[in-house]
N, C-alpha and C positions, 0 to 999 in steps of 0.2 A: 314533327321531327323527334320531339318526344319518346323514348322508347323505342328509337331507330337503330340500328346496329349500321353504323355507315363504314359503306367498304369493310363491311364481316369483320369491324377490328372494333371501331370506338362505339362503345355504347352510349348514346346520346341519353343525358338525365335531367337538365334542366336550363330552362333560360335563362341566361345572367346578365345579358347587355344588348344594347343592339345602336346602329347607328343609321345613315342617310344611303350607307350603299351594302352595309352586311348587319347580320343577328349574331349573336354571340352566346353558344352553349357551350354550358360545361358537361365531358363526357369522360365514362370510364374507359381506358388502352385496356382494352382483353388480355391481348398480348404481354403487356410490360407490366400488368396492374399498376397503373397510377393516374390519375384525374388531369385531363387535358383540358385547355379551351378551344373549340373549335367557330371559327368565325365562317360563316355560312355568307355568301354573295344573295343579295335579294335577286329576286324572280326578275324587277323591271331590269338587271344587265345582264343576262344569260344571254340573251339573243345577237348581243353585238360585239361580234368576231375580234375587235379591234380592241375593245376594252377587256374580253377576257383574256384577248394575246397580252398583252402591258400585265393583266392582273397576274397572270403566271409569272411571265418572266419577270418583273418585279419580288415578288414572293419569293420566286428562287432563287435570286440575287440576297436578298435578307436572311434567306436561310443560311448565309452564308458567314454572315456575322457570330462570333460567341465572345461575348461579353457578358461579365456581371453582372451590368445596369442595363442589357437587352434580354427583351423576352424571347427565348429562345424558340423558335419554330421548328417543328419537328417531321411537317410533313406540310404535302404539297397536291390535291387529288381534283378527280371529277368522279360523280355517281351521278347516270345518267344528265340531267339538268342542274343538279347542286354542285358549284366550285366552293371548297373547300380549304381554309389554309389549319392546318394545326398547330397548334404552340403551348408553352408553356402553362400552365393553369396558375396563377398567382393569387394567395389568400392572401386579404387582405382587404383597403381601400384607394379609390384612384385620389389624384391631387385636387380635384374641383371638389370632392367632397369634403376635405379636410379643410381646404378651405374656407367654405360652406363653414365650417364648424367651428375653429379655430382661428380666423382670417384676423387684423394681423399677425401674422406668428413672429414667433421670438427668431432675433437676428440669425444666431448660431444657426437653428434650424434649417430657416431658410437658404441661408450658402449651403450649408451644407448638403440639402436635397437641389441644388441648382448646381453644385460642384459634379453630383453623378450623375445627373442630367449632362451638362457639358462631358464630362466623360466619353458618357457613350455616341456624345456627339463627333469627337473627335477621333473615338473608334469608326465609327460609318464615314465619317468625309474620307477615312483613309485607304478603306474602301472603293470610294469614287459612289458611296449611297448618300442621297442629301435626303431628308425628313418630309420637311415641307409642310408640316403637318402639326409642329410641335406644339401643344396645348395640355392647360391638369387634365384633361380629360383620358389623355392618351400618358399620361402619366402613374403608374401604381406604386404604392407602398405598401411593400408585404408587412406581415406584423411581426420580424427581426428590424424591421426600419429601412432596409433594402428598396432603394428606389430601381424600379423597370422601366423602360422607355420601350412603347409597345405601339404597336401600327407601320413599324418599318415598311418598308418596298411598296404600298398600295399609293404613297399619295402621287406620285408620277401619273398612274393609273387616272386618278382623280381628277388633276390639274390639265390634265391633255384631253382625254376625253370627256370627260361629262359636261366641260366650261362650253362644246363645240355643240351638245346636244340641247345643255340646257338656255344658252345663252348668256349665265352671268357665271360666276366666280364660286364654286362651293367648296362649302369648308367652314371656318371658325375666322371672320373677317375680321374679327377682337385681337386677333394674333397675327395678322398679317405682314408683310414686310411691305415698304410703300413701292417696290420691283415690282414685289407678286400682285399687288391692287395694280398697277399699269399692264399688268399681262405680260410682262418683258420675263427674258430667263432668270429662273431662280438660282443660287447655290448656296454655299456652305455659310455665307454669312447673313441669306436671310433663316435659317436654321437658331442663328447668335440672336437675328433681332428679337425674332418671336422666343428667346429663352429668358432676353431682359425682359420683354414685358410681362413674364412667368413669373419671375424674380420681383418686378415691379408690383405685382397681386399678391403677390404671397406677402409683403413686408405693409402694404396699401390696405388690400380689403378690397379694393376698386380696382378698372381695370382703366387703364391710362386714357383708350379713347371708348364714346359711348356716341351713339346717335338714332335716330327716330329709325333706320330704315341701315341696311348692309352697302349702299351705296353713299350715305353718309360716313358710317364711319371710314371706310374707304376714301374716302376725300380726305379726311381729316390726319390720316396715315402721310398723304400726299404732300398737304398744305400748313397743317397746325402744329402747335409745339402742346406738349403735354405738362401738367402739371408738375413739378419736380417732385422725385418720393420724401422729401425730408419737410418739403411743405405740409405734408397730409401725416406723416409720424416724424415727428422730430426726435425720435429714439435710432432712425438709421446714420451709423457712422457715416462721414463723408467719406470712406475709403467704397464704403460699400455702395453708397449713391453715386460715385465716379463709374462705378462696372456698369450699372444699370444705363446713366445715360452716354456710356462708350458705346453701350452695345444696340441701344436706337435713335443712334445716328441716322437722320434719312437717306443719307450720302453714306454710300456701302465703302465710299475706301476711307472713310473716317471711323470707321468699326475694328473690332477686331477684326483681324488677317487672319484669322485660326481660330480653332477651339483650341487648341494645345494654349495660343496663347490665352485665352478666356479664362480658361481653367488655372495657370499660373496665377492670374491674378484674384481669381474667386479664392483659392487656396493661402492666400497671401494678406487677404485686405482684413480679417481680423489681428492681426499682428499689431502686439501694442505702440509700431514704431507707426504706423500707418492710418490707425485708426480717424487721427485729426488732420491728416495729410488737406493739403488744399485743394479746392474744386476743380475740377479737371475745364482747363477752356476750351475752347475750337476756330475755328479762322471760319470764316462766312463761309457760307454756300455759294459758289459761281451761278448754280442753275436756282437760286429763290434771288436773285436782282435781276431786272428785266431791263436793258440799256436799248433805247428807243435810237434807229439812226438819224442826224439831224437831215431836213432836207434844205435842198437846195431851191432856196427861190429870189426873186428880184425884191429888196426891200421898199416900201414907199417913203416919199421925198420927208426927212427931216429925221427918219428911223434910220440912218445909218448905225450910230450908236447904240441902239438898244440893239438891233439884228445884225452883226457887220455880218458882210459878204463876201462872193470876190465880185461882185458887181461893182464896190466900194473901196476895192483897193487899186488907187491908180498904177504902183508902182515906186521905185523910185526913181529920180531925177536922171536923164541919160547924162553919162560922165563924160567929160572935156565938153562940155557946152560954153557957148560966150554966153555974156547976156546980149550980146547982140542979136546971136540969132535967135535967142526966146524971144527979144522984140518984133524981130523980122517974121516973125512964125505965130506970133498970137493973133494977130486976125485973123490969119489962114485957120489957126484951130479953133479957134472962137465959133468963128463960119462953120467948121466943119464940124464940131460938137455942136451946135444948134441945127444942125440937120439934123444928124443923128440924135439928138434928144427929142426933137420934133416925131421922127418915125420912133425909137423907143417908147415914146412918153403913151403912145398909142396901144402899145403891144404889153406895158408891165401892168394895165390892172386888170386886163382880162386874166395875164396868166396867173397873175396872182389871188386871185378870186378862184380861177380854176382849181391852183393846188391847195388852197383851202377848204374848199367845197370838199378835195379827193379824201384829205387831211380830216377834216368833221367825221367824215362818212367812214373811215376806218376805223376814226377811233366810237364813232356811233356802232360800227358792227361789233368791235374787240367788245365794248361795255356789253353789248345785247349777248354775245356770244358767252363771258363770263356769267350774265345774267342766270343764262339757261340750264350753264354748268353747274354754278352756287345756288341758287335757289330753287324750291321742288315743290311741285305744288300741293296743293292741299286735296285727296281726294273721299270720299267716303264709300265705306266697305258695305258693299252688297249684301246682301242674306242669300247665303248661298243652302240652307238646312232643309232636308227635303228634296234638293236636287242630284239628278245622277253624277258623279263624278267628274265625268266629262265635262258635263256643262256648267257644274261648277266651275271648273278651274276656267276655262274659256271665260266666264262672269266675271270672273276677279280679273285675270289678265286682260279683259279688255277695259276693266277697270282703271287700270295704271296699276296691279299690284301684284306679288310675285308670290306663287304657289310653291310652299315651302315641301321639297323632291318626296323630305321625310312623309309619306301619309300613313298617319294612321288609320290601323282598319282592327276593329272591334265588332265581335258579334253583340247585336241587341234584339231581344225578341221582340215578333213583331215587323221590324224593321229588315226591308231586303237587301242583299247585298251589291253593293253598290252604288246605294246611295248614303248621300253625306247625315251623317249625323252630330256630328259638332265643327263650329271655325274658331278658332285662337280668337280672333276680332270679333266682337258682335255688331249685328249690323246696324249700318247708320252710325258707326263710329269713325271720325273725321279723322285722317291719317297721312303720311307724307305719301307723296306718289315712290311707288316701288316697295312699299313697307311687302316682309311678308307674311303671309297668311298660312297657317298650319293647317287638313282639314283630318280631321276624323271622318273615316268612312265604314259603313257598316260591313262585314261580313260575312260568308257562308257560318251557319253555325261549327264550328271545331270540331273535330271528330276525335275521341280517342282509342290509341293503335291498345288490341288487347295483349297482355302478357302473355307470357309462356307459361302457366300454371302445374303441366302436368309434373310429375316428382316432388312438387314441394307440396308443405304440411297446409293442410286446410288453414289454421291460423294462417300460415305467411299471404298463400293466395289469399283472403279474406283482408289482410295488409295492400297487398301489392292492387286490389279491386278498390279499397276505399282510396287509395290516392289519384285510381283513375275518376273519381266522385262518382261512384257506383252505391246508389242506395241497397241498406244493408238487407232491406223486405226484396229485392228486384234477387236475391241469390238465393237457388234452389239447390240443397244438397242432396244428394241423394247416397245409398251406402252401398256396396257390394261388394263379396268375397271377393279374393284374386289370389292364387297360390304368387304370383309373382312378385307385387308389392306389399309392402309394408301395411299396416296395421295406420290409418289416420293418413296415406299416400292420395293426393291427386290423381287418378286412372284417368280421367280426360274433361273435356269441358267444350261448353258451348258458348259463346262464335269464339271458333277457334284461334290460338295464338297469332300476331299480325294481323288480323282483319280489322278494319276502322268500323268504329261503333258510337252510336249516342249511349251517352251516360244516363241518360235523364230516360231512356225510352228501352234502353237494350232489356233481354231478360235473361241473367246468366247461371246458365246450369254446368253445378260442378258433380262429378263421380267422383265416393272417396272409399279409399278403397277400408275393407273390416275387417283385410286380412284371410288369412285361410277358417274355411268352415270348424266349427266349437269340436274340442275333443274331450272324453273321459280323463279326468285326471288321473296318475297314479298315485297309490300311496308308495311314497319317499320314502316315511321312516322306514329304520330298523336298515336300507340302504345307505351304502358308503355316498359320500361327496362324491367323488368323483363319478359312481353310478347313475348317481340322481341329476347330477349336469349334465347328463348324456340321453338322460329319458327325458330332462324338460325339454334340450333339443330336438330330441325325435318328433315330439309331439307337436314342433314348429311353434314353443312358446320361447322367450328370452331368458337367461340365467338373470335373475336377478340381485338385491341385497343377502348375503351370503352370513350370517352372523354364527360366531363362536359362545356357546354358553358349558361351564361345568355341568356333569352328571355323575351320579353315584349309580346309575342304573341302564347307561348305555357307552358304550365301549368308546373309544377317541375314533372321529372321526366316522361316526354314525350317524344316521340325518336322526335329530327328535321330533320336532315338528314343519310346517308347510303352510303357508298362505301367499294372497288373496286365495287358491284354489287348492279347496280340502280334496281329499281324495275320494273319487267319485262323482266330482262337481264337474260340469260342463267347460272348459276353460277355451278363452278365445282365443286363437296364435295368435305369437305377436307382441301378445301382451308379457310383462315379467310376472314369474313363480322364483318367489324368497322360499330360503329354506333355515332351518338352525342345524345348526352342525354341533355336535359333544363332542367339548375338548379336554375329558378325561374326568380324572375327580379333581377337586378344587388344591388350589394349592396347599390349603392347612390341614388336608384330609390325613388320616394315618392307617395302614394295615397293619394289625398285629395278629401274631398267631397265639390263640386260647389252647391249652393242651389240657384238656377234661380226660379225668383218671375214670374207667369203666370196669366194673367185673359182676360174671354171673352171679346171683342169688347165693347161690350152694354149689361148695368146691363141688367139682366133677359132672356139675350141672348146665346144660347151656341156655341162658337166658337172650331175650330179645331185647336187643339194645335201640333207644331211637334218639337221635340228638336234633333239638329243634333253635334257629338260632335267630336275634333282631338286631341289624344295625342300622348304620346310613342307608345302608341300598333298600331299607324294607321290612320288614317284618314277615316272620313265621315261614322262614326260611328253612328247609329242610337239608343238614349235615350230613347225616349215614343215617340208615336205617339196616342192622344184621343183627346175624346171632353171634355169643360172645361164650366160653369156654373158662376163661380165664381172664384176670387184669390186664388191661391195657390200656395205653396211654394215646385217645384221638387226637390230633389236631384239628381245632376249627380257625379257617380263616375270617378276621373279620375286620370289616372296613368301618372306623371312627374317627368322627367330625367334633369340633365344639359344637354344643349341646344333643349330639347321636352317638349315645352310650348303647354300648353291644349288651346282650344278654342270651346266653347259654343255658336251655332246658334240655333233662334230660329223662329221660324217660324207660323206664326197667318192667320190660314183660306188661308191655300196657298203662303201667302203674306209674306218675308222675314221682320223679325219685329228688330229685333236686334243681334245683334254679338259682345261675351265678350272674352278678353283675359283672361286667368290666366297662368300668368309667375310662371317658376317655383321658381326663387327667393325669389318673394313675400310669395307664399305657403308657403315656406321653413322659412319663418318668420313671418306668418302668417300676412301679409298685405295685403291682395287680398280684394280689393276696393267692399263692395257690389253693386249688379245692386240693381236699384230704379222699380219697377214696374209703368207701366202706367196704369192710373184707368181706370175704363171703361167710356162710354160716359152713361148718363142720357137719360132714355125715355122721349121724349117729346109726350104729351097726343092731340092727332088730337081735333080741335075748329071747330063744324061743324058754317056754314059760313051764313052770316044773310041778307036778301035781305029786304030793304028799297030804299022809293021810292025817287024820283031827285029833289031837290028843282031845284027852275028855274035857279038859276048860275048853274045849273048842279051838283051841293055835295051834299052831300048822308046826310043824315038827321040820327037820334038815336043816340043815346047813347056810341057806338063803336067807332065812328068818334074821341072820346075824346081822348082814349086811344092811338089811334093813333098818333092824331097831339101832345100830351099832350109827348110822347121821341122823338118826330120828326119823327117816323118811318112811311115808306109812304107804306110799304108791308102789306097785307092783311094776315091774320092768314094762307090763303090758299095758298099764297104763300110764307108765314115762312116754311110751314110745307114741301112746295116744296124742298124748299133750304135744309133742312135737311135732306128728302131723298134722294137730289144728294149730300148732306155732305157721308152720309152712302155709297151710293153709287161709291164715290172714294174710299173708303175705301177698298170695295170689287173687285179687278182688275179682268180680264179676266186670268184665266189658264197661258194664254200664254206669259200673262206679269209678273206675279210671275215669271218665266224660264229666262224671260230676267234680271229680277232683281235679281235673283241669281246667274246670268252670273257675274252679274254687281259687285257683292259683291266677 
């Protein structure tokens, strides 16, 4: 049943109880999602029409109750040969167990869980449902402290049928009413009796009657008086030892008349006016005195007295007599009583002899008869281990002893099914006649139903296989592409979903799926977000972790980098591709603009301007590179961080002309020193050159000579105008010397 989906609704998950006519699983409602219990009919009563007629209509009479302190049944079915009741799932523990653990419990408690008990009793009589059944057994306590009263509608079922099949009484004979032990109808107040002796265990630890065999205590229900509960815990109030022995009474109209009333006074008897209240009495029972009738017989001569008669009562005197005529008359009666005594005296010992002899021999059967009743003989339990089933039980029952319905059946290797492998008794243990015997019998080995694996993740099936006790070496995976599932998906499996399987022997093959076949990865960077989530999808991989980092060198919202799968790499669908995304320049970053002063060498001259510049984003960044005529004032933009200070080269006709810092502090406070441009040089206008002749010291005669000596200058215009074209001409280095000079710098 395991892993059954019964009636395509409850998924059956495990076994939680079982008793003498049903199994009890807990399963999950598909439908309503929440955990039901579903009580299962054993195999031996499917077959008989009469007891699953009773077992429905029962069940669907119960289903009809809703109460607090009842377990609520929520359905009512057949699936092929499985009758099915559903109800309520209760976490928690039942009453026999707690007792078990805690027995005697504290007074408060016990009314208290016997108050909701009586409750729901009183809800079902009202009903027209009586219990019949009532035991901890069938008792739960969820863990809010909520008592349930669960087994409604089947005991009808139970009490009717099975007693016809099996021949004795089944059920819990510890809790019986002394009605239900006589086989006479039950109702609502042997419901009360079996709640006191609930009540009586709960505050005891014991159970009122106890005996070697089910037909003992049965008798003892009928005949005995039970220990009082204040004998065995002198801690129970007498208000509260009064409920108990009201309510087992053997005489049912000396009981509570109701649960309504039970319940008033469970509700009542810790009340401090009550507590010390006095013992509750009762008037004798009519039917426990047995009044013998006298009989009638002739007394013998001198026993009048001890046995009078009417053989012995003459009468009285006839009235208005003389005494004459009694004289006149006594002979006559003399005479005529000695006849008659003569023929009497003949006939009273036989018959007296007779009605004695009748008299011995009835009261010799009554004694023999009680004998047979009271007393049980002593029988010794057979070794039934080893035999088939059958003939077990035949062994024991002809035994004198009674094969208990419950059989267990256990697989054991080795051992085939059907035959016994353990009895309750062992044998050669001397026992009352009827006692009875439990047998353990062996069965087929179990088979388990396989799951539905396909869709879920190799871990879960790998889960879902080890609970079926599927050794983990017995599981062969194998992998393969599938455009359709997922990456790590079940694609199918062997023996398939629903087929019953040995655990121990199966050999189970899974397909899982790899996903779609490996692709070339792209490279991401230098693509937007949202591009690059559109290309992992294409490629049939996952968008993965998505992270924000600043950049000084890629625009906001530009991928920078990509992993696990660099670009170029083989990537498996399926799998996630992270990517980094730049989310601009950092927040302390600053852009200022640097305005460098530029002008040709020589007014009128165009030289070649190159502005090269370094900040956050990088170094050796190129600004403008043109020719320039006249001063001008460039703008370079430039982007500065704490500790990425900019720097502005610049560069005139090849030749490395100056190099500026701007700190970023300064920026930042706007004190960044400006540069001063250097002006250009002045054309000087070529003096064509004037030939005069030698006076005789040898000096040059005109006009010219003046200018000359007149600053002291001893150069000639043509050799002014030399000097400035190798002025200029430093100016302008070879190619190769600018490279060295920007080494230098």
């Amino acid at each position: 049943m395991i892993g059954h989906e019964l009636a395509g609704r409850y998924k059956v998950i495990e076994r939680i109880g079982g008793g003498g006519m049903a199994l009890v699983y807990k399963a999950q409602d598909i439908l309503l999602n929440r955990h039901v219990a579903i009580k299962v009919l054993r195999q031996q009563f499917v077959h008989d029409e009469e007891f699953i007629r009773r077992f429905r209509r029962e069940a669907q009479s119960a289903a009809s109750l809703s109460h607090p302190n009842v377990v609520s049944i929520y359905d009512v079915g057949q699936e092929d040969d499985v009758h099915y009741i559903v109800m309520e799932c209760i976490d928690g523990n039942n009453l026999n167990e707690i007792i078990k653990e805690r027995a005697p419990l504290q007074v408060d408690e016990a009314v208290r869980i016997a108050s909701q008990i009586c409750d729901a009793l009183e809800h079902a009589h009202q009903n027209q449902i009586i219990h019949r059944d009532i035991k901890p057994h069938n008792i739960l306590i969820g863990r809010n402290g909520r008592v349930k009263v669960t087994d409604f509608g089947i005991a009808r079922a139970v009490t009717s049928t099975t007693i016809t099949q099996t021949g004795s009484v089944v059920g819990s004979v510890h809790y019986f009413s002394p009605e239900h032990a006589k086989g006479v109808a039950t109702g609502e107040k042997s419901d009360l009796y079996s709640l006191g002796i609930v009540l009586y265990q709960m505050l005891t630890g014991r159970l009122p009657f106890l005996g070697e065999s089910p037909i003992s205590v049965a008798l003892k229900h009928l005949q005995e008086e039970f220990e009082e509960p204040k004998e065995v815990n002198a801690l129970i109030p007498q208000s509260v030892e009064n409920v108990i022995l009201k309510s087992m009474r053997k005489n049912p109209q000396e009981r509570y008349q109701s649960a309504e009333e039970m319940l008033q006074d469970l509700e009542t008897c810790l009340l401090p006016a009550r507590r010390n209240e006095p013992k509750i009495q009762f008037h004798d029972d009519a039917d426990q005195t047995i009044v013998m009738p006298a009989l009638k017989s002739m007394q013998p001569a001198g026993a009048a007295e001890a046995y009078p008669g009417p053989e012995n009562y003459t009468g009285p005197p006839a009235p208005n007599a003389s005494s004459g005529d009694v004289e006149d008359d006594g002979v006559r009666k003399e005479m005529v009583s000695e006849r008659k005594s003569g023929k009497q005296s003949k006939k009273k010992p036989a018959l007296i002899v007779g009605l004695s002899l009748l008299f011995l021999a009835i009261i010799a059967g009554l004694v023999l008869f009680v004998n047979q009743m009271l007393e049980v003989k002593d029988v010794t339990v057979p070794g039934v281990i080893t035999m088939a089933e059958a003939e077990a039980v035949r062994t024991l029952e002809e035994a004198g002893l009674v094969v208990n319905p419950e059989v267990l059946r256990e697989y054991k290797e080795g051992v085939e099914a059907g035959i016994v492998l353990k009895q309750s008794r062992a044998e050669g243990t001397v026992v009352k006649e009827g006692a009875s015997v439990q047998l353990t019998v062996g069965e087929e080995k179990p088979l388990s139903v396989m799951p539905s694996l396909s869709g879920r993740t190799l871990d879960e099936a790998m889960e879902l296989l080890a609970e079926q006790k599927v050794d983990k070496d017995a599981i062969t995976v194998r992998e393969e592409n599938s455009d359709s599932a997922a990456a790590g998906e079940i694609l199918s499996q062997s023996p398939d979903s629903g087929v019953e399987f040995d655990p121990d022997e199966a050999n189970v093959m899974l397909v899982v799926s790899k996903g779609k076949a490996e692709v070339e990865m792209t490279d991401l960077t230098t693509m937007t977000r949202s591009e690059a989530e559109n290309e992992i999808k294409r490629l049939g991989l996952k968008v993965g972790t998505v992270k924000d980092e600043p950049s000084f060198t890629a625009e906001r919202g530009t991928v920078l980098s990509q992993w696990p799968w660099d670009a170029g790499a083989m990537a498996t669908p399926g799998t996630e591709q992270n990517i980094v995304v730049s989310s601009g320049y950092p927040s302390d970053a600053l852009n200022y603009t640097f305005k460098v002063p530029v002008a040709p060498s020589a007014l009128g001259e165009s030289s070649r301007i190159r502005i090269v510049y370094s900040d956050a984003r990088g170094d050796s960044a190129e600004a403008i590179e043109r020719d320039v005529n006249a001063t001008e004032i460039i703008p370079v933009e430039l982007v500065l961080a704490p500790g990425k200070d900019g720097t502005v080269t610049i560069y005139r006709d090849g030749r490395s002309l100056d190099t500026y810092v701007v700190a970023y502090n300064d920026a930042k406070n706007g004190t960044v020193p400006e540069p001063e441009v250097e002006p250009p040089l002045p054309i000087v206008p070529e003096v064509p050159a004037v030939t005069e002749p030698e006076n005789g010291d040898g000096s040059a005669e005109g006009t010219g000579g003046t200018g000359a000596e007149g600053n002291g200058n001893t150069e000639t215009p043509g050799e002014a105008k030399g000097k400035d074209k190798d002025k200029n001409e430093d100016k302008k280095k070879d190619p190769k010397d600018e490279d060295e000079d920007e080494d230098d710098d």
